[in-house]
N, C-alpha and C positions, 0 to 999 in steps of 0.2 A: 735279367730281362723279365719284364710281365708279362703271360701270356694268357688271354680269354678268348671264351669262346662263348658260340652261339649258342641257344635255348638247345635246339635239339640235341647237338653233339654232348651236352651235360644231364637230360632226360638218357640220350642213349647207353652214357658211362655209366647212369644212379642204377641201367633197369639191372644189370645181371649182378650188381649188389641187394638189391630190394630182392631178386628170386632168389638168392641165396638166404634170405633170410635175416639181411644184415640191420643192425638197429640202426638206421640213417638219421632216422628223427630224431633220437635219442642220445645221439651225439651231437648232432646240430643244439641241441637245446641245452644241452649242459657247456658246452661251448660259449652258447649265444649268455648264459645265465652266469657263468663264468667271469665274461665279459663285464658286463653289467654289474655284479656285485663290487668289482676292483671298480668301478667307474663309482658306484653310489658309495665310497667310504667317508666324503667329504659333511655330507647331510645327516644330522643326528637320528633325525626318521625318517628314512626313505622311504620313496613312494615311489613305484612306477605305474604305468597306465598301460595297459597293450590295447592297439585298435585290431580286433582281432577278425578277418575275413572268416570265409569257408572252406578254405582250400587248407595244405599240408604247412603252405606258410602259416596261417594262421595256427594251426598245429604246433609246430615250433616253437610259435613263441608263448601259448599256454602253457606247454609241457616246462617251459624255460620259467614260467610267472611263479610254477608252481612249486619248483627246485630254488626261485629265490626264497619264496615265503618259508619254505623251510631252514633257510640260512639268515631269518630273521629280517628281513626287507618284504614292507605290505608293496603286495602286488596284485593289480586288480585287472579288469581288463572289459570292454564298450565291445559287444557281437554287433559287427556291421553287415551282416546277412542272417539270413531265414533258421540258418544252420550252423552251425559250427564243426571245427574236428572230433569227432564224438569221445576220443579218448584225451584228448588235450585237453577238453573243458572237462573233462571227468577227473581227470589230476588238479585242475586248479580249485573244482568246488573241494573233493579230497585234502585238501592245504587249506579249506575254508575264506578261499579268495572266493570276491565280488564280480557276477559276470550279468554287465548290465544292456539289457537289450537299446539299441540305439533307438530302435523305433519308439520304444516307453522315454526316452529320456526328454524331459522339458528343456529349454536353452540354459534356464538358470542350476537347474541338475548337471548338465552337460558342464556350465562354466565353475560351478563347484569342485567338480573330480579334477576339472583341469588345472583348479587353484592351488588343490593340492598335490599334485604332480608333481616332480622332481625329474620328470624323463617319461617321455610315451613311444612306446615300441610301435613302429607304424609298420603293421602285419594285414594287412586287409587284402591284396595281393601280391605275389611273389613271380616265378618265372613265368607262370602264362599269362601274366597281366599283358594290357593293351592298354595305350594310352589316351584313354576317354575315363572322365572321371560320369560314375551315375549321377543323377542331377540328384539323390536320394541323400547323397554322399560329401554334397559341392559344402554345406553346412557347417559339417561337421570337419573339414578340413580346414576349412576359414575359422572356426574357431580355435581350434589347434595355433595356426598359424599366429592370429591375434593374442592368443595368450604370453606366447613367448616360449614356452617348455619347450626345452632341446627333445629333439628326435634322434631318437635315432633306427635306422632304416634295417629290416631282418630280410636278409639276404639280397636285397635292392630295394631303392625306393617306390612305392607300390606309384601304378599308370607312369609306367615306363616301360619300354620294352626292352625287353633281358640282350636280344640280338641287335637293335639299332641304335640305341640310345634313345629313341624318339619322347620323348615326355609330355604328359596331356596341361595344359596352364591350369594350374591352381595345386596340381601333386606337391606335396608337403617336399622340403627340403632338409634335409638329415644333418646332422654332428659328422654322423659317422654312420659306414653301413658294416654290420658282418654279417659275410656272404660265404655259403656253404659249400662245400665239395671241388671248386672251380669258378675261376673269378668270370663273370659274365660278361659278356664285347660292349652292351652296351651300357656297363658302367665307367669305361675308356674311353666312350664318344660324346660328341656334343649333344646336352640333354640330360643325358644319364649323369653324366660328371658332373655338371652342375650341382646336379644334388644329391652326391652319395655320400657329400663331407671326406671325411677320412674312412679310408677301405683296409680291413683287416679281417683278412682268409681264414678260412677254416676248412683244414684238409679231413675231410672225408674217406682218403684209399681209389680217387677216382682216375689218380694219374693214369696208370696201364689202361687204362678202357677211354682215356680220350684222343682226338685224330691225333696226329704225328703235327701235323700244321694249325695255328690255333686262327683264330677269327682275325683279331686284332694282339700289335705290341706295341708295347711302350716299352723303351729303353731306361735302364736306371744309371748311377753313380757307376756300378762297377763294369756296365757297358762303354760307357766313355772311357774309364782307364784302359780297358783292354784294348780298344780301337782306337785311339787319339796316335797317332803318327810320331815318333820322337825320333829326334834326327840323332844319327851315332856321331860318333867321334871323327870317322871321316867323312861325314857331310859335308854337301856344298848347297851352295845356292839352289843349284840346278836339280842337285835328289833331292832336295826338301819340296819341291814343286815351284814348278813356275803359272803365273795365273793373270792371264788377260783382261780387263774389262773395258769394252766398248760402250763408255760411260760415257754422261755430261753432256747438254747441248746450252744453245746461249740462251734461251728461257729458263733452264734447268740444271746451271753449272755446279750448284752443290751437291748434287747428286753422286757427282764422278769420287767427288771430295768424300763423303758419306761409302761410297763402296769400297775405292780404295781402301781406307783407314780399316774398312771392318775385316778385308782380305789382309791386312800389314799386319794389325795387332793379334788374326786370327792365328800368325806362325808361317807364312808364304814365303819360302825363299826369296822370289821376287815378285815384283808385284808390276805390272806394264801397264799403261792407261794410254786408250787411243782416241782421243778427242781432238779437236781443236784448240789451237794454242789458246787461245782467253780462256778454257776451259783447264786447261793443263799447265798454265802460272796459275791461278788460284788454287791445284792440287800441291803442284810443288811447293807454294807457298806452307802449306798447312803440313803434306809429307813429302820431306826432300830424299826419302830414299825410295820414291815412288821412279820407274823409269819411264817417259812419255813419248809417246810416239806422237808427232802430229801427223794425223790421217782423216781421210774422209770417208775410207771403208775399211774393210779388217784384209790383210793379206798377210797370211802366215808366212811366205816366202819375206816378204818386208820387215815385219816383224821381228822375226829369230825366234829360238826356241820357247815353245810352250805347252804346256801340259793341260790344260782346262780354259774355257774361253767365257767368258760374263758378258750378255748381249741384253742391254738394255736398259739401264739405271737412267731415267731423267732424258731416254731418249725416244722420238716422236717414229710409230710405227714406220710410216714413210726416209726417216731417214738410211742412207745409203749403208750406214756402219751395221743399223739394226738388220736391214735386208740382209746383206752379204757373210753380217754373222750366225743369223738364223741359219744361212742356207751351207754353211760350213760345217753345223751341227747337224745339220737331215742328212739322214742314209746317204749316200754317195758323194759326202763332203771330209773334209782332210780330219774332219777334228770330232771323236764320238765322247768327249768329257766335259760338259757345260754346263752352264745356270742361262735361261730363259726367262724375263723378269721383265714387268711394266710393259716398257714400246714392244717391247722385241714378243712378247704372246702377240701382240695386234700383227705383228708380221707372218705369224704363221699362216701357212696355206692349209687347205684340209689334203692336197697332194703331197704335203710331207708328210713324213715318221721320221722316229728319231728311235735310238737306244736306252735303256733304261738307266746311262748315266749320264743323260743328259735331265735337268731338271727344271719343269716349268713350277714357277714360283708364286701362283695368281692368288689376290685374293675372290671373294666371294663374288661382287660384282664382274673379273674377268672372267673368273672362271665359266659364269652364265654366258658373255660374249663369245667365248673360245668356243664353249659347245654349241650354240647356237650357230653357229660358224663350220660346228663340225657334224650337226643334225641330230644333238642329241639329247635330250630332254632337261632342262634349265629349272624343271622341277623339282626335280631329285636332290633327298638332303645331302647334307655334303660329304659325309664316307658315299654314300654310291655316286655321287657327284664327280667325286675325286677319281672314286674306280672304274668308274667309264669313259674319264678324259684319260687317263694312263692305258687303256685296252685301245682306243682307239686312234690316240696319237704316240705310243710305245715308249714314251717317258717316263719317268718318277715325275709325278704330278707332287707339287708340296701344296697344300690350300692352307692357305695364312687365316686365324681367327683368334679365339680365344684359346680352342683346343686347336693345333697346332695335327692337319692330317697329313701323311703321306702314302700316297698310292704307289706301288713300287710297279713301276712299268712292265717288268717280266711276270707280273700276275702273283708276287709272293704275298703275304700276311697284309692286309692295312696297319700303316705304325699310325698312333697316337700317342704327340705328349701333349705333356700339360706343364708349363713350365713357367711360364710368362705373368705379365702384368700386365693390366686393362691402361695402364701409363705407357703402353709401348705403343697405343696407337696414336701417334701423332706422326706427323708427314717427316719422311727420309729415316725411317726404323728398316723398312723395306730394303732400302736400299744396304743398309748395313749388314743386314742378315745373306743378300746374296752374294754380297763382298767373302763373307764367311765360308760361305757354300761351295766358294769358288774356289776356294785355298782347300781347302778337304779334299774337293774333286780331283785339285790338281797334284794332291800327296795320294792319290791314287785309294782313297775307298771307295765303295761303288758307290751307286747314286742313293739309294734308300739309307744307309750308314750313312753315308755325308750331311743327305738331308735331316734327321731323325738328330743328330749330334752337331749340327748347324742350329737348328731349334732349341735343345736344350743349353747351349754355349749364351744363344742371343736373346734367349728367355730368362736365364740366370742375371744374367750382363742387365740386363732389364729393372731386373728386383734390385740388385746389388744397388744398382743407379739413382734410381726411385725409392730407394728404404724400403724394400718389398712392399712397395706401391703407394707407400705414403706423399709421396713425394713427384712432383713432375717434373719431365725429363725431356733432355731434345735428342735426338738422333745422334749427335759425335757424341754425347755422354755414353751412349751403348758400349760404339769403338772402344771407347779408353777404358772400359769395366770389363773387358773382355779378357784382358789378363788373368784381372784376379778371379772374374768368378771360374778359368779354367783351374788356376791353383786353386781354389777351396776345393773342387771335384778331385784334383790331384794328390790332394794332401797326403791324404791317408799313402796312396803309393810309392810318394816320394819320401815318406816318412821311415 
């Protein structure tokens, strides 16, 4: 599991290393230089560039320009402030590198050093940047940008913010970032992740000095094998989980089709669909080991056993199934294990709560209806977005995008993954992924696991589908990729 955190909680681990006396910099920079030299063995003369600020990032990565140039790689470096680290640029002139003030430089100067470039270390701000680029500054990133030269970002992408991911338009976009001591929360969220390329840590000794709880997680490979549910030798249907979805209406009958299939190939004991029969022959049609119930509401007495409930794939807030199973999931209803999806969010009342393994699954536009419904600011990006509908309707909020949030309703960590392809947005992917969700819930992990390993399953299944992304895809393609991209995550354990 990844675990990051916010600017302060990683200022507050650096201070009682830096009062000790510990060379923080000095490690970060033979690290960051480290890095860098195995990166430039391809280019017969390497060149790298650093855009070098005022602060201790900029520090870093002079001290790091000037331990390459001693390993035989010209490295030079463009002062994009008044000032510099006064010992980081005393080590690079030291190594007889070039440190060219931004403000002397002409366009054509500028586009010369970028010509010959090989890599620009983009150092101009680090944790306490804020994502407003100077208009001083807007220039010299556009040229960057234009040139082409890979970036890559020293310790986060600079006009980003280290705790939100928030990122200012025009901030340069990186290869790769290496980030020091502790990975920062918002190189995990939307913003940040966009442009941090590939992330590779550099442990500092700041573990013991950070909180117990980090900001943000993201789940990896050997989270999914350890929590994935495998059924023993005396399993039945019934321990594997059973798992309802109050799917499908006659506007919107593939829907049912699309949840089911993503709860069947997910691993569900059984898989129940309560529709309407013209909704429930074109599932059977497609999964005949789906069991169907025709109904107009959800009644677990009618029914028979189940474990996790799905309320709302392709069905219209008002209807009967969505109401009745909404209200079967709110506090004082038979059933606290479900997925809340499409109709069934328009059903919520703001005089429900739910448990935290019940899970609403909106994307971006519902999630603004839900809250505005629940009186709560539709301004908000979407980690705090995400984390004020889970506080005030007591769910695992899942918000669907690129990066992939979950607010885990008991107030734990925000999870982000990132797992997906920009191919998964086309209509009934949604509906697959709660299918998914459903079958987890109902093999008994809580809501935030479910959710978190629901996302990486139908983000995988995704790429698998689409040739990691080359390729487009419809919604039963996910279903049927679902298999394997869990064997590729299994491999290794079943190996």
């Amino acid at each position: 599991m990844i675990s990051a955190y916010t600017a302060e909680d990683i200022r507050a681990a650096e201070r009682p290393l830096l009062e000790e006396g510990q060379p923080l910099m000095q490690r970060a920079a033979r690290a960051l230089a480290g890095h860098v030299a195995k990166r430039m063995r391809t280019p017969e003369a390497p060149h790298v560039l650093v855009l070098a600020g005022s602060g201790a990032n900029g520090g870093d990565a002079l001290h790091a320009a000037a331990i390459l140039r001693g390993e035989g790689i010209t490295a030079d470096a463009i002062s994009t402030a008044e000032s510099l680290h006064e010992q980081g640029a005393a080590a690079l002139r030291a190594a007889d590198g070039m440190i060219h003030p931004l403000a002397q430089l002409a366009p054509e100067d500028l586009g010369a050093l970028l010509t010959e470039a090989d890599l620009v270390l983009d150092a101009i701000v680090g944790i306490g940047g804020r994502p407003e680029i100077p208009v001083g500054l807007v220039p010299l990133l556009e040229a960057v940008s234009a040139a082409g030269v890979p970036v890559l970002a020293v310790d986060l992408p600079s006009f980003v913010d280290a705790t939100t991911g928030q990122a200012a338009p025009g901030a340069l976009a990186a290869q790769e970032t290496v980030t020091f001591g502790a990975l920062k929360a918002g190189l995990l969220l939307p913003g940040g992740a966009e442009l941090a390329g590939r992330i590779h840590p550099v442990d500092l000794g700041l573990e013991e000095h950070l909180p117990p709880a980090p900001a943000v997680r993201r789940l990896e490979n050997d989270d999914v094998r350890a929590l994935w549910p495998h059924p023993g030798r005396d399993a039945t249907k019934y321990s594997r989980g059973v798992v309802a979805l109050a799917a499908g209406s006659v506007r919107f009958p593939g829907a049912a089709v699309l949840a089911t299939s993503g709860a069947a190939r997910a691993g569900a004991g059984m898989v129940r669909c309560l529709a309407p029969q013209a909704v429930l022959d074109l599932v059977l049609r497609a999964r005949p080991e789906i069991v169907g119930h025709r109904t107009d509401t959800v009644d677990l007495e009618e029914i028979g056993r189940t474990h996790a409930l799905v309320v709302g794939p392709g069905l219209p807030g008002e209807d009967p199934r969505t109401r009745t199973g909404v209200a079967l999931l709110a506090d004082g209803g038979d059933l606290d294990r479900g997925v809340i999806d499409a109709g069934g969010l328009e059903a919520i009342t703001p005089q429900q709560h739910f448990g935290p393994d019940v899970v609403l699954t909106p994307h971006r536009g519902e999630a603004d209806r839900l809250s505005e419904r629940f009186g709560l600011d539709t301004h908000l990006p979407g980690p705090a977005l995400a984390t004020a509908l889970a506080g005030r309707t007591g769910a695992t909020v899942l918000l669907k995008g690129a990066i992939t949030l979950i607010a885990p309703g008991d107030g734990a960590p925000l999870r982000s993954q990132d797992d997906a392809t920009a191919q998964l947005a086309t209509a009934g992917t949604g509906d697959v992924l709660a299918g998914v969700l459903g079958t987890l819930l109902a093999a008994g992990l809580n809501g935030p696991d479910a959710a978190a390993l629901a996302a990486i399953l139908h983000g995988r299944a995704g790429r698998l589908a689409s040739l990691d992304g080359r390729l487009p895809l419809v919604a039963l393609d996910v279903a049927d990729h679902l298999p394997r991209a869990l064997g590729d995550i299994l491999a290794d354990a079943l190996s």
